[in-house]
ChimeraX commands (.cxc) that place a marker at each C-alpha (Angstrom):
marker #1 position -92.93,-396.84,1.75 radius 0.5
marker #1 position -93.79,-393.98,-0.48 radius 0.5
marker #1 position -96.28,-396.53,-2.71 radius 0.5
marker #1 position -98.25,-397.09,0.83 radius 0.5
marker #1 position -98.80,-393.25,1.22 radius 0.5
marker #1 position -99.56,-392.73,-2.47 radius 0.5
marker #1 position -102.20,-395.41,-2.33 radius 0.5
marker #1 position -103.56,-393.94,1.31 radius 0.5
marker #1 position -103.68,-391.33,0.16 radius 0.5
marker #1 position -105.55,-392.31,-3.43 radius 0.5
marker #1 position -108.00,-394.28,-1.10 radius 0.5
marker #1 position -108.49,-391.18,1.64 radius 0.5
marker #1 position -109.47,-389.27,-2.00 radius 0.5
marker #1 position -111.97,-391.71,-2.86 radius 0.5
marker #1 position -113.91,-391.62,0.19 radius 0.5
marker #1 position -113.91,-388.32,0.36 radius 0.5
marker #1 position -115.32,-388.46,-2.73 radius 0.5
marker #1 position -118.31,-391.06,-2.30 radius 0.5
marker #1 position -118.96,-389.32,1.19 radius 0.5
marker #1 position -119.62,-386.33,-0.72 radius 0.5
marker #1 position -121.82,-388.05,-2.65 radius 0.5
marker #1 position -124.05,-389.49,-0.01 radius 0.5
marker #1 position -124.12,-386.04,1.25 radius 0.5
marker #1 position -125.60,-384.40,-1.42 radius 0.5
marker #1 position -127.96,-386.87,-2.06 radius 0.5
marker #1 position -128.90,-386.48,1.26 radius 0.5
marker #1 position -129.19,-383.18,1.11 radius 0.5
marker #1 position -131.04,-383.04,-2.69 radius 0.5
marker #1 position -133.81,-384.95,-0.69 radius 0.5
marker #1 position -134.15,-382.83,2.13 radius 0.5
marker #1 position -134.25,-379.64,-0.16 radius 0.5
marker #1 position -137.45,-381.46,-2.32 radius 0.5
marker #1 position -138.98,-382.77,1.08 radius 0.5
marker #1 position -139.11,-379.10,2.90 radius 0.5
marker #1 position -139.69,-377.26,-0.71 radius 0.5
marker #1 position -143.04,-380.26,-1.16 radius 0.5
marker #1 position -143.94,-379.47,2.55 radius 0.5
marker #1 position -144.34,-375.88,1.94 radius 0.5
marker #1 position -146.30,-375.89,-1.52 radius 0.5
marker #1 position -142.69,-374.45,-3.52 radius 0.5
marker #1 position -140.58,-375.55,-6.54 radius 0.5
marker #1 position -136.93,-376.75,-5.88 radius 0.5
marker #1 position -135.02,-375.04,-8.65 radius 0.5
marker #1 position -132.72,-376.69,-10.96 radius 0.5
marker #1 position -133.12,-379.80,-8.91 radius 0.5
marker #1 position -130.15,-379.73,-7.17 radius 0.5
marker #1 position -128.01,-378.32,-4.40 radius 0.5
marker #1 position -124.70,-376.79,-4.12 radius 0.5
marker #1 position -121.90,-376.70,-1.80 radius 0.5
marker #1 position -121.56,-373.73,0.19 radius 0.5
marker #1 position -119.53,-375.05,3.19 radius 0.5
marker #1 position -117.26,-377.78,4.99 radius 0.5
marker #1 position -115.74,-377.92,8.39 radius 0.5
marker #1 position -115.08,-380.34,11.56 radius 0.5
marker #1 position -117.87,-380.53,13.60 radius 0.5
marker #1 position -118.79,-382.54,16.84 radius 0.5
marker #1 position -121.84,-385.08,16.51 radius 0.5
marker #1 position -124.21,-385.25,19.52 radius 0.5
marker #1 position -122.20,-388.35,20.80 radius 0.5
marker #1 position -119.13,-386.01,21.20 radius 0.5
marker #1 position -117.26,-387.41,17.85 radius 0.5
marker #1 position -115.96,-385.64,15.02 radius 0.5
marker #1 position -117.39,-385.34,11.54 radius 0.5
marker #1 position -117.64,-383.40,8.44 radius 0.5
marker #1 position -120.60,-380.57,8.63 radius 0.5
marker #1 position -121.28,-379.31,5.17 radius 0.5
marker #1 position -124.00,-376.53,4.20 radius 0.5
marker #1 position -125.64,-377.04,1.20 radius 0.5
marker #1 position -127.60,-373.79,-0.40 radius 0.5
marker #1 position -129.99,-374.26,-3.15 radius 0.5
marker #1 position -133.34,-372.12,-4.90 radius 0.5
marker #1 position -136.93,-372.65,-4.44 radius 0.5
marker #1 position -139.79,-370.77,-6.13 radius 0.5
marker #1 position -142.96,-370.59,-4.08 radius 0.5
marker #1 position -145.18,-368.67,-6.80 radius 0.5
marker #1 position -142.76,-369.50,-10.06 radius 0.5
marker #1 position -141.46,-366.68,-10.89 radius 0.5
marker #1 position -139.09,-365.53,-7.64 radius 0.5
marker #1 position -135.71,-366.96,-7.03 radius 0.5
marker #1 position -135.82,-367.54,-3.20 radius 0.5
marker #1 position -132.68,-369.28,-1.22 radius 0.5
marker #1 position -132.43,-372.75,1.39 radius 0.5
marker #1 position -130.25,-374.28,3.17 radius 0.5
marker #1 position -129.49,-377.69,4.46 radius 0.5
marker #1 position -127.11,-378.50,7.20 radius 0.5
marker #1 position -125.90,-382.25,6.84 radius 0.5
marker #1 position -122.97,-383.59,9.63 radius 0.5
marker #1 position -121.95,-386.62,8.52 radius 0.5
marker #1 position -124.50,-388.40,6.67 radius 0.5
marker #1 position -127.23,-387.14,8.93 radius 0.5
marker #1 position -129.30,-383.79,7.90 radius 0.5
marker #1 position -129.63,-381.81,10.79 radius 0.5
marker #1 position -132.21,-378.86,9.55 radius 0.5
marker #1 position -133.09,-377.23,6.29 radius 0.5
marker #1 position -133.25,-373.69,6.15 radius 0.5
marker #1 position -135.92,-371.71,3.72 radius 0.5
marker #1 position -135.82,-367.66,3.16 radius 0.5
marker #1 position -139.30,-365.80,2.42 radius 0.5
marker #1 position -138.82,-362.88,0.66 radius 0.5
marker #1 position -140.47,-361.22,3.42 radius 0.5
marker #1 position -137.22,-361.57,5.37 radius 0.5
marker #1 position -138.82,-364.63,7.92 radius 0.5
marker #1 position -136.67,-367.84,7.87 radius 0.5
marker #1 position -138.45,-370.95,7.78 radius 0.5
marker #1 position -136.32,-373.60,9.70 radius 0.5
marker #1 position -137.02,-377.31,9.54 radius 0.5
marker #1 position -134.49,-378.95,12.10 radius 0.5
marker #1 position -134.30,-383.07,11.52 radius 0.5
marker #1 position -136.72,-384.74,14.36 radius 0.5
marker #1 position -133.42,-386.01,16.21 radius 0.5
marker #1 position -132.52,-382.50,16.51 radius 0.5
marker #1 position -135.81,-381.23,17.98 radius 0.5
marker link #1:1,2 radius 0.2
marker link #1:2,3 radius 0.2
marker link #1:3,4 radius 0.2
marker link #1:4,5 radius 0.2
marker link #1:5,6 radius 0.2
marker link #1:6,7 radius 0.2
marker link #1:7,8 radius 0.2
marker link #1:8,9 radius 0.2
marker link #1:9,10 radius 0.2
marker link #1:10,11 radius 0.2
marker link #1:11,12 radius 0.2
marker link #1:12,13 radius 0.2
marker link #1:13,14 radius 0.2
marker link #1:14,15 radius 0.2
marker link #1:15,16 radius 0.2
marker link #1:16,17 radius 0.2
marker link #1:17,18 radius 0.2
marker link #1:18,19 radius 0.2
marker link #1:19,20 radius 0.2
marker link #1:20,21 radius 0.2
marker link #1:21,22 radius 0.2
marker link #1:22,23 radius 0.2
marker link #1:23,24 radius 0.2
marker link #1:24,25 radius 0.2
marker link #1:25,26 radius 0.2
marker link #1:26,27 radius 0.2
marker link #1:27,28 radius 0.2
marker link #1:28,29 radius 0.2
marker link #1:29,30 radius 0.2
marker link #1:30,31 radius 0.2
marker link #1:31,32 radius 0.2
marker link #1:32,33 radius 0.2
marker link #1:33,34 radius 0.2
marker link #1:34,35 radius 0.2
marker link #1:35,36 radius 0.2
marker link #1:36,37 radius 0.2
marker link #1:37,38 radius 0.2
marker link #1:38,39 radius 0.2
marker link #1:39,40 radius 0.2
marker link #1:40,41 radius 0.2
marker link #1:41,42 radius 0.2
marker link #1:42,43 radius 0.2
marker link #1:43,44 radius 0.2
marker link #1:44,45 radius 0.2
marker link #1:45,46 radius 0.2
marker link #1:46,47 radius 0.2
marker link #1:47,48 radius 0.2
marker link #1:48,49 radius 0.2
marker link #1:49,50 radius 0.2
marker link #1:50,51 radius 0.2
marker link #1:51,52 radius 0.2
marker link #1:52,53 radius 0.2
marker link #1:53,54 radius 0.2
marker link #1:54,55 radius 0.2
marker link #1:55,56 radius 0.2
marker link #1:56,57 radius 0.2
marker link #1:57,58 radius 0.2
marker link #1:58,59 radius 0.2
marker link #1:59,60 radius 0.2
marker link #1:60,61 radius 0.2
marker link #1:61,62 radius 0.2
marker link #1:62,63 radius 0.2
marker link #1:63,64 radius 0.2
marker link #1:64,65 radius 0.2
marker link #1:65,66 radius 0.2
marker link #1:66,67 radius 0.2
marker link #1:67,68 radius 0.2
marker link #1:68,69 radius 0.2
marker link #1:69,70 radius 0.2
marker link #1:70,71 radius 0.2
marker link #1:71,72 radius 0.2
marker link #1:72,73 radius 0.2
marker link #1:73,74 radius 0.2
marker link #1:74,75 radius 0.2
marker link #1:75,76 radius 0.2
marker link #1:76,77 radius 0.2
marker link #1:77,78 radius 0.2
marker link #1:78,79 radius 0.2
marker link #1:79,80 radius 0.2
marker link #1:80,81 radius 0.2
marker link #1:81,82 radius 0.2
marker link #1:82,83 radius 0.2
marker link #1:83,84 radius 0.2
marker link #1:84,85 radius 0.2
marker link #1:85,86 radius 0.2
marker link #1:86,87 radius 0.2
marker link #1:87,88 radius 0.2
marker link #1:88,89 radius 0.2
marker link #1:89,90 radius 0.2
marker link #1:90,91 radius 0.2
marker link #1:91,92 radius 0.2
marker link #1:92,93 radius 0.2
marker link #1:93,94 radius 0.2
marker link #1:94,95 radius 0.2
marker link #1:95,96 radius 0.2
marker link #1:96,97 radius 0.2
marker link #1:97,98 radius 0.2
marker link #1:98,99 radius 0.2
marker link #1:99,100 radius 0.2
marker link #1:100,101 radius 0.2
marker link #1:101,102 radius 0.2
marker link #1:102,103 radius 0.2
marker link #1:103,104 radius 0.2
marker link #1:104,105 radius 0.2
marker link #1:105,106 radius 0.2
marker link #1:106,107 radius 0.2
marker link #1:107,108 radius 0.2
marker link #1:108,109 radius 0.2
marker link #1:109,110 radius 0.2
marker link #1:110,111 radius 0.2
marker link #1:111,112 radius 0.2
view
């Protein structure tokens, strides 16, 4: 009995793992899509984890939300900050601050 939980438990670790993955892919391409849309630099290629919690989908189920932050540069030399909202495996928006204060917010079409 305790084998079967050690090994659930090994495989509930594992996807965890590769759903995290797919989520930050996910998210690295949303980042480079909205930063290429706007004429910026994604910095360091790459996002990082900010957040995770339940959240409900559209349909009414329950999935993982995570917020990813990352930097853009729009003129090179500035060090501005994004979001991107993923639930599940789908991005929901992406988030982009000017350093005037204004928020630039791309929301996913199915979100529209």
């Amino acid at each position: 009995m305790t084998l079967f939980f050690l090994i659930a438990i090994l495989l509930g670790i594992a996807w965890f793992w590769q759903d995290s993955l797919k989520s930050r892919e996910r998210a690295i391409q949303a980042a480079t899509l909205a930063c290429r849309e706007l004429g910026a630099q994604l910095l360091d290629q790459t996002v990082a984890l900010k957040s995770i919690r339940l959240a409900r989908t559209e349909a009414g189920s329950l999935n993982l939300r995570r917020i990813y932050e990352f930097e853009f540069s729009l003129a090179g030399y500035e060090r501005l900050h994004g979001r991107a909202f993923v639930l599940g495996q789908k991005l929901e928006q992406v988030q982009l601050d000017r350093a005037e204060g204004m928020v630039i917010d791309i929301k996913s079409p199915s979100h529209s």
